[in-house]
VEXFITOR-398130 format. One record per residue (C-alpha): x, y, z; residue number from 0. Coordinates in steps of 0.1 Angstrom, whole numbers, plus 5000, padded with zeros to 4 digits. Each point is the difference from the previous one (the first is absolute). Layout:
VEXGU  east  north    up    n
VEXGU     X      Y     Z  NUM
...
***
This chain:
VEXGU  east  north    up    n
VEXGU  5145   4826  5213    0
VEXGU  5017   4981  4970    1
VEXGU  4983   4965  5017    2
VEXGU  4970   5013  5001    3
VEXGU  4997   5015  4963    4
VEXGU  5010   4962  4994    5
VEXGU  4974   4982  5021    6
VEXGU  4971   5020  4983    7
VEXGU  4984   4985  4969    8
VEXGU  5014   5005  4965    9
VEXGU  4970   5027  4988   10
VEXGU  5001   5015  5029   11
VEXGU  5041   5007  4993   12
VEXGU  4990   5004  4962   13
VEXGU  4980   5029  5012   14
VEXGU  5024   5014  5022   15
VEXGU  5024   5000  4973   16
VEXGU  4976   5014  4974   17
VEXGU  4989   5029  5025   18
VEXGU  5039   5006  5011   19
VEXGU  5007   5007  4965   20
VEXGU  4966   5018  4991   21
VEXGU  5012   5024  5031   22
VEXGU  5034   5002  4990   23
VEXGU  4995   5012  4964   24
VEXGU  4969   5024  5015   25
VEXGU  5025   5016  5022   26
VEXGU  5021   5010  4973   27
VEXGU  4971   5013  4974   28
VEXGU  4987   5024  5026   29
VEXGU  5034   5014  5009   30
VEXGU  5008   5001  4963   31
VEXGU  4974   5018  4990   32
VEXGU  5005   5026  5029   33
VEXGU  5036   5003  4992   34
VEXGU  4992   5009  4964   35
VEXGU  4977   5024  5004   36
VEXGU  5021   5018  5030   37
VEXGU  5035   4998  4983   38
VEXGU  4984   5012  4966   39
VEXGU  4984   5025  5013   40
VEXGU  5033   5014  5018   41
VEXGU  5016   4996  4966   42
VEXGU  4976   5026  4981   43
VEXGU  4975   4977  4988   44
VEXGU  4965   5014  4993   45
VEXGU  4966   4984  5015   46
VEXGU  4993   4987  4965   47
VEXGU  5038   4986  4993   48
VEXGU  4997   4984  5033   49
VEXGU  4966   4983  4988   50
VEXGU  5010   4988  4965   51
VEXGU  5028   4979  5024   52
VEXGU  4972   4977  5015   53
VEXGU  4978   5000  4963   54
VEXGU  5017   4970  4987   55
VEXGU  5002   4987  5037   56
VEXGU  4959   4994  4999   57
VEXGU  4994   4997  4960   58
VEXGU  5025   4968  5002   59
VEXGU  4980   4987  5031   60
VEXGU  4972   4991  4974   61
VEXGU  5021   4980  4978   62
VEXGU  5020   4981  5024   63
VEXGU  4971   4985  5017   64
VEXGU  4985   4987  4972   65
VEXGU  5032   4983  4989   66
VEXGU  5012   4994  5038   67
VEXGU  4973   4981  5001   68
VEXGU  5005   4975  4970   69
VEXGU  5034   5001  5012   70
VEXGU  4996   4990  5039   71
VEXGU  4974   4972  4983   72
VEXGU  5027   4985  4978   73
VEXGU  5032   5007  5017   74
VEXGU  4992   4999  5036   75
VEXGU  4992   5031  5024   76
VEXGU  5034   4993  5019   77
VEXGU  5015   5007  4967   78
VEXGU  4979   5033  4994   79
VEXGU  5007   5012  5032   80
VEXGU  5033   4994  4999   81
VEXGU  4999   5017  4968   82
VEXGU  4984   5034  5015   83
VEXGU  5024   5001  5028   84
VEXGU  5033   4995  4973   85
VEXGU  4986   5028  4976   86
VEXGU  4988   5024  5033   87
VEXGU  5043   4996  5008   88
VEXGU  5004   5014  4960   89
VEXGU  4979   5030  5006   90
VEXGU  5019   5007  5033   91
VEXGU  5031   5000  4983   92
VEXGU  4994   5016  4971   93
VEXGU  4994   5031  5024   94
VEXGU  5037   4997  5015   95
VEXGU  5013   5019  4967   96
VEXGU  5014   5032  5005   97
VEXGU  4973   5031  5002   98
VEXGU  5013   5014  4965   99
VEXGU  4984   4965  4982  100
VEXGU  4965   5002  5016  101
VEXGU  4982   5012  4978  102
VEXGU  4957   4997  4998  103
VEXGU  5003   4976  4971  104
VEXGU  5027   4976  5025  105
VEXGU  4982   5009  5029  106
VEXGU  4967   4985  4984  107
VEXGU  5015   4971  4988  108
VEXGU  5011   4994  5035  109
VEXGU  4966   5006  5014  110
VEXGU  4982   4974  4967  111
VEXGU  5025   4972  5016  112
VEXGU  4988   5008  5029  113
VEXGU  4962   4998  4993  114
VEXGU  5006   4969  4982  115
VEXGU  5018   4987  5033  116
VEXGU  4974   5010  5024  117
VEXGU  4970   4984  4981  118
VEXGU  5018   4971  4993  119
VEXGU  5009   4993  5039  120
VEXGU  4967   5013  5011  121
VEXGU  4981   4975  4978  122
VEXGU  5022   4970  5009  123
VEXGU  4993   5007  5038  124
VEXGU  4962   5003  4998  125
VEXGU  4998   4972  4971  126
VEXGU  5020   4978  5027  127
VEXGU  4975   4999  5026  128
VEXGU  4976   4977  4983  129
VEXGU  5026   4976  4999  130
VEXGU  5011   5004  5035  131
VEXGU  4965   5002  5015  132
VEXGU  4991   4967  5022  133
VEXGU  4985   4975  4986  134
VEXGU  4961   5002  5001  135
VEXGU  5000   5037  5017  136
VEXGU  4997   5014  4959  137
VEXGU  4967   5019  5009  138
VEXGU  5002   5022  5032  139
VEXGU  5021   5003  5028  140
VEXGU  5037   4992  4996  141
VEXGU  5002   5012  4961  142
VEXGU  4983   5033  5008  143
VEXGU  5023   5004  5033  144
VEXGU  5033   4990  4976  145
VEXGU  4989   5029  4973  146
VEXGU  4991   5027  5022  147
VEXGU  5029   4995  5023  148
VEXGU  5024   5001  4971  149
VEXGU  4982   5030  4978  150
VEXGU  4996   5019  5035  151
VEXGU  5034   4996  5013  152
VEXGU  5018   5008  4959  153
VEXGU  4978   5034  5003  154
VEXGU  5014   5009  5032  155
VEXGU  5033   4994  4994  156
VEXGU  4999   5021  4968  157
VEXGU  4990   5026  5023  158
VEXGU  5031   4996  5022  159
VEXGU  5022   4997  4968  160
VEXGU  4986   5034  4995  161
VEXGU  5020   5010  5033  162
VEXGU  5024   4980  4992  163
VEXGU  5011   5014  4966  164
VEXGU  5000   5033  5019  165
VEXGU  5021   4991  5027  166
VEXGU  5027   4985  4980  167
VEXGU  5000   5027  4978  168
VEXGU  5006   5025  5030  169
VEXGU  5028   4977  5014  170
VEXGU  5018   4977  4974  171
VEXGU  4989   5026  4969  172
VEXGU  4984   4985  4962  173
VEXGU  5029   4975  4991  174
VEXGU  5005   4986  5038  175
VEXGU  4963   4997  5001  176
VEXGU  5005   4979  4967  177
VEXGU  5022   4982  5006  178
VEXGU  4985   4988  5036  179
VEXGU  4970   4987  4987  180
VEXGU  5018   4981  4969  181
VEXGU  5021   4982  5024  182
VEXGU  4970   4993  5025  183
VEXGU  4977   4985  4968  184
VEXGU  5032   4977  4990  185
VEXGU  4996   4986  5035  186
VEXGU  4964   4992  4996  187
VEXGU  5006   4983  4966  188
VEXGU  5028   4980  5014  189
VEXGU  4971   4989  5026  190
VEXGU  4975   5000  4974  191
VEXGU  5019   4978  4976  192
VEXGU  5016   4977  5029  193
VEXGU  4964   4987  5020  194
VEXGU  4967   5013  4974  195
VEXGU  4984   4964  4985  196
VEXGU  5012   4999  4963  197
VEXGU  4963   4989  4986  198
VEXGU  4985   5024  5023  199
VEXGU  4965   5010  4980  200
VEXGU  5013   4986  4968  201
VEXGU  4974   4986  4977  202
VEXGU  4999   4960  4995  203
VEXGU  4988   5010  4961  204
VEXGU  5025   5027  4981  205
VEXGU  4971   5029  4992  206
VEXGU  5005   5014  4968  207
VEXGU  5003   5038  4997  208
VEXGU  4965   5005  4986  209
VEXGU  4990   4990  5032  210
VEXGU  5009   5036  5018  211
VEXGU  4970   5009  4995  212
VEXGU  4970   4987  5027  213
VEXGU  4976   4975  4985  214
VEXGU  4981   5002  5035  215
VEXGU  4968   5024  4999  216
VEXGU  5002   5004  5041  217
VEXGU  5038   5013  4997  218
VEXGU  4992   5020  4973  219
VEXGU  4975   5021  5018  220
VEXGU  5017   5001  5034  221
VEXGU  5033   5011  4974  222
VEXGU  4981   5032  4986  223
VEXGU  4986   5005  5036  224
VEXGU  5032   5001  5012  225
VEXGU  5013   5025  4969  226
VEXGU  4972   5027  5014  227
VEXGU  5008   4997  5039  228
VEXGU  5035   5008  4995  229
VEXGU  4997   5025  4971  230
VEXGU  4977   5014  5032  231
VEXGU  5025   5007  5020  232
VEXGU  5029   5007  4982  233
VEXGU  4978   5031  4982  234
VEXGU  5003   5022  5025  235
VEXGU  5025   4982  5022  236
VEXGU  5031   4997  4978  237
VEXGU  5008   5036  4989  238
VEXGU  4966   5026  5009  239
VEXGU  5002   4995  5035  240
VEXGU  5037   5007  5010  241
VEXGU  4998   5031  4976  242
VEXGU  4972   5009  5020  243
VEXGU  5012   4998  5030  244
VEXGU  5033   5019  4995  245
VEXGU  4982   5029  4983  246
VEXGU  4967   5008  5019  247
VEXGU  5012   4984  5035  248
VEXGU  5040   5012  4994  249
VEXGU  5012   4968  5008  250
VEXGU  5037   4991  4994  251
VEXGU  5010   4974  4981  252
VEXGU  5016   4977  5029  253
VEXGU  4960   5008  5018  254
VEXGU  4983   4986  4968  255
VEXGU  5023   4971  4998  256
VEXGU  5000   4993  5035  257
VEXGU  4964   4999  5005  258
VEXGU  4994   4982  4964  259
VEXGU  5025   4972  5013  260
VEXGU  4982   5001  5039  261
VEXGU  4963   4993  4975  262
VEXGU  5019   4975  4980  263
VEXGU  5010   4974  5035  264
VEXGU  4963   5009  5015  265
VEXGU  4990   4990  4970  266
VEXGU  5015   4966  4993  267
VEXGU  4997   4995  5045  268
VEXGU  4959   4999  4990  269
VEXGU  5006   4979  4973  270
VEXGU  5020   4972  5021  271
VEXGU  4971   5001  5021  272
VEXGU  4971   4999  4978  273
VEXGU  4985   4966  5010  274
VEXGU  4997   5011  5030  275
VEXGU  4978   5027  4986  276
VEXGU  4984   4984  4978  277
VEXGU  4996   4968  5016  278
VEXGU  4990   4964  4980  279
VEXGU  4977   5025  4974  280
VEXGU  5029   5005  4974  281
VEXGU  4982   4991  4968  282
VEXGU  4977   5020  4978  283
VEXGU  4981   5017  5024  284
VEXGU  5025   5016  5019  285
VEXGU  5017   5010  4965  286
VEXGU  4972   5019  4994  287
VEXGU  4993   5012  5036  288
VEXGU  5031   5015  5004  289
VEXGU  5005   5016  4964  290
VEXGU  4967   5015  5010  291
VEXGU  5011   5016  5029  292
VEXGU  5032   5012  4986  293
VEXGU  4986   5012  4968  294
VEXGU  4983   5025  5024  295
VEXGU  5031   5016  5017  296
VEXGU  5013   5019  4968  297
VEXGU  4965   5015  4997  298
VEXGU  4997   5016  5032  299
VEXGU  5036   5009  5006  300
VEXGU  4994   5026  4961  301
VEXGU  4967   5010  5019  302
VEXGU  5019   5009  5029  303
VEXGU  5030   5020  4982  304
VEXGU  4972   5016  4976  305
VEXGU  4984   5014  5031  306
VEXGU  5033   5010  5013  307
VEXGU  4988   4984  5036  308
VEXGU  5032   4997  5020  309
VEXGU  5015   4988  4967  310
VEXGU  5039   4983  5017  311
VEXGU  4977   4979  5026  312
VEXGU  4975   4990  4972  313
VEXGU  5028   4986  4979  314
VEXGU  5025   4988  5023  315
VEXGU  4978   4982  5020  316
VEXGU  4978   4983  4965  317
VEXGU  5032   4990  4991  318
VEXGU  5006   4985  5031  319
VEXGU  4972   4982  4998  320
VEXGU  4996   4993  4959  321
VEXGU  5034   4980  5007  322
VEXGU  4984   4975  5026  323
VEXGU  4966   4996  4978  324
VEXGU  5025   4997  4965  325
VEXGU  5025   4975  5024  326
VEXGU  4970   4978  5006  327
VEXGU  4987   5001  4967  328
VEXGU  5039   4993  4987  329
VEXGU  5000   4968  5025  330
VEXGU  4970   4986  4985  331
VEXGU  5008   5005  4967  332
VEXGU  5035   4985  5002  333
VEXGU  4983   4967  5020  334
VEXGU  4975   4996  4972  335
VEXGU  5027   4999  4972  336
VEXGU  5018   4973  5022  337
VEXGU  4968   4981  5009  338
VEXGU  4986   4999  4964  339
VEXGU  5035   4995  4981  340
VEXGU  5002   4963  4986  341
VEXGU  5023   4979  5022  342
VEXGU  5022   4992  4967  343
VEXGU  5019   5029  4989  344
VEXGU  4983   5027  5025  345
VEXGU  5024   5024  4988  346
VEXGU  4986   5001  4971  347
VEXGU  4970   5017  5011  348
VEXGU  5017   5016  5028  349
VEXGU  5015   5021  4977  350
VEXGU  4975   5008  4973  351
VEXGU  4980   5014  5033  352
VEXGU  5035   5017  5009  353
VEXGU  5001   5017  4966  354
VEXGU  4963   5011  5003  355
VEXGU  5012   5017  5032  356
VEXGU  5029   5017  4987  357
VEXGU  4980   5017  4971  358
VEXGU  4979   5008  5025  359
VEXGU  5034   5020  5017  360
VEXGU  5012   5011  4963  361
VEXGU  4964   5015  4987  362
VEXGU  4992   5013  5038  363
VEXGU  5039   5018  4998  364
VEXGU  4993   5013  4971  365
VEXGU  4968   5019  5010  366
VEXGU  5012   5012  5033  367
VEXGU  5022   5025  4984  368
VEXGU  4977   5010  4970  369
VEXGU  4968   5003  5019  370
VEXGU  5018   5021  5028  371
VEXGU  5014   5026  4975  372
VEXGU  4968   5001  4983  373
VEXGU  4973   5001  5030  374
VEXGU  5016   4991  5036  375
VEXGU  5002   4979  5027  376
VEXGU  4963   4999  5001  377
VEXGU  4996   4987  4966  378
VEXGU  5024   4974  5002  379
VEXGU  4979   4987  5035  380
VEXGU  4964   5001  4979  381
VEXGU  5017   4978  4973  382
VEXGU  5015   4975  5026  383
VEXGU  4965   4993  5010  384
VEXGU  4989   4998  4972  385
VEXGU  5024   4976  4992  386
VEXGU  4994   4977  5030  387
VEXGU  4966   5001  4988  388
VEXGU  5007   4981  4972  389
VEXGU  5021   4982  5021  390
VEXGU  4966   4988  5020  391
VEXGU  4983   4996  4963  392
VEXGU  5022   4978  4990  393
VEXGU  5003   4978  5034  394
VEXGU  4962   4994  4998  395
VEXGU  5006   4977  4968  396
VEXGU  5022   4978  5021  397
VEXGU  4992   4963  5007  398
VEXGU  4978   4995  5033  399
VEXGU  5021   4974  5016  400
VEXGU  5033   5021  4992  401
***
């Protein structure tokens, strides 16, 4: 097996390295995530304790990809990966205190290093693919293959981190759970720091900070495009709909989290597949084809809880299917950014685009929890598409050859 990892070409390692690592850290940030919220919980936590844990989490996602960016261009994205994977091993260990000293203000400190982690390895991985793509395939095939096989397969492993969090709570308890996944990440830096390329995506001119900020018109508008899809989802994905479904369905806690997690891996399987879907048209068109189509699901799953017509199957099954429509939509996107990044210093706009999507995640956070408490699922789906409305607005201005 060793041989053959050796025989195959360098990018081809590079990006089974960069993906093995990507995986890795995923892994952990589901099952994190899962384990806080359980254990918490347990510990006498209320719903909105348990949230201000993750605020920090997704507020430091916006900064870190702007400045992961500049730093990836000037340091190297080996180093900023690296990086990520060190400070995820801080957060894990700053939760191996005893129960007496975590308190919300350490647990959310915890949770920031944590954000800052996760952005900071997710925008190495993605940013690393431009360099790793062969030679002369930059348009189409092999790039769009490379991104949706990596974004796909990251989004179903969060979803079996989900489990996994669970599980190891369950058998091992919080600070075993811990402590596991600290020592498995210090394996995958070893690797990490041992065989990744040191000027892997590093910029042959030093970018000065001012340049954080996207110069290019095209990235711009696919960056605020990508700020509405995912505030989109998050609206009514990230708090209104497990409250709703453990108080009008009565469904436990394990049978929101277990189904949330099963959406989560269908999800990212789609995305992995997407060309397929999709085909060779991955360029304006179908941007706006499919943000089209999706912006229509929201809609008609409110219509359908309005009229009270078999309201479970009506959302259940639109959520089903809003996760293939937004997975396809998420593939596209995330092959654009690649495709239309400059060769030198990608991660620089890799990670302003990165930034636009995690405001999209803070602001659509944010709104899930207000606009349920104020008007209800229902509102929080006609806002959604009203959001990926703006989301096909904005896509129109995109160049034609993009």
């Amino acid at each position: 097996m060793i041989a053959r990892v050796a025989a195959l070409p360098r990018e081809v390692r590079q990006y089974l390295l960069v993906t093995g690592n990507y995986w890795g850290f995923t892994l952990t940030d589901g099952a994190l995530r899962m384990l806080v919220v359980l254990y918490f919980h347990q510990l006498g936590y209320s719903a909105l304790e348990v949230a201000l844990l993750f605020l920090f989490y997704e507020f430091f996602g916006v900064v870190t990809n702007l400045v992961g960016g500049w730093l990836g261009a000037r340091l190297g994205l080996n180093r900023t990966m690296n990086l990520g994977l060190g400070l995820q091993i801080v957060a894990l260990a700053m939760l191996l205190l005893p129960t007496t000293w975590l308190t919300v203000p350490w647990v959310m400190a915890a949770q920031a290093l944590s954000g800052i982690a996760k952005d900071l390895n997710k925008m190495s991985a993605k940013s690393a693919i431009k360099s790793l793509v062969p030679a002369g395939d930059e348009g189409h095939t092999s790039l769009y293959r490379w991104v949706a096989l990596l974004t796909g397969s990251k989004n179903a492993l969060k979803g079996v981190g989900f489990f996994l969090g669970g599980l190891l709570l369950t058998l091992i308890g919080f600070q075993g759970a811990i402590m596991a996944m600290a020592l498995m990440l210090v394996g995958v830096l070893g690797l990490s720091l041992a065989r990744l390329d040191a000027d892997l995506g590093r910029a042959k001119a030093k970018p000065k900070f001012r340049e954080i900020l996207s110069k290019s018109r095209a990235i711009n508008i696919l960056s605020a495009a990508r700020m509405f899809l995912f505030g989109a989802r998050d609206v009514w994905f990230v708090v209104a709909l497990p409250v709703f479904l453990a108080t009008h369905f009565g469904w436990d806690h394990w049978r929101v989290g277990g189904f949330l997690a099963l959406w989560v891996i269908g999800y990212g399987a789609v995305q992995a597949v997407a060309p397929r879907i999709t085909g060779r048209t991955a360029g304006r068109g179908a941007a706006i084809a499919w943000a089209v189509a999706l912006a229509a699901l929201p809609a008609l799953i409110a219509l359908g809880l309005q009229w009270e017509w078999q309201p479970q199957a009506v959302l259940l099954g639109g959520l089903l299917l809003f996760g293939a429509v937004f997975a396809v939509n998420s593939s596209l996107h995330s092959f654009l950014i690649v495709r239309m990044a400059r060769s030198d210093g990608v991660s620089l706009d890799v990670g302003f685009y990165y930034m636009a999507n995690a405001m999209g995640r803070l602001v659509g956070t944010l709104l899930s929890g207000w606009l349920y408490m104020t008007g209800g699922l229902s509102v929080t789906l006609w806002v959604s598409s009203a959001m990926l409305m703006a989301t096909v607005a904005i896509s129109l201005a995109l160049p034609r050859q993009a």
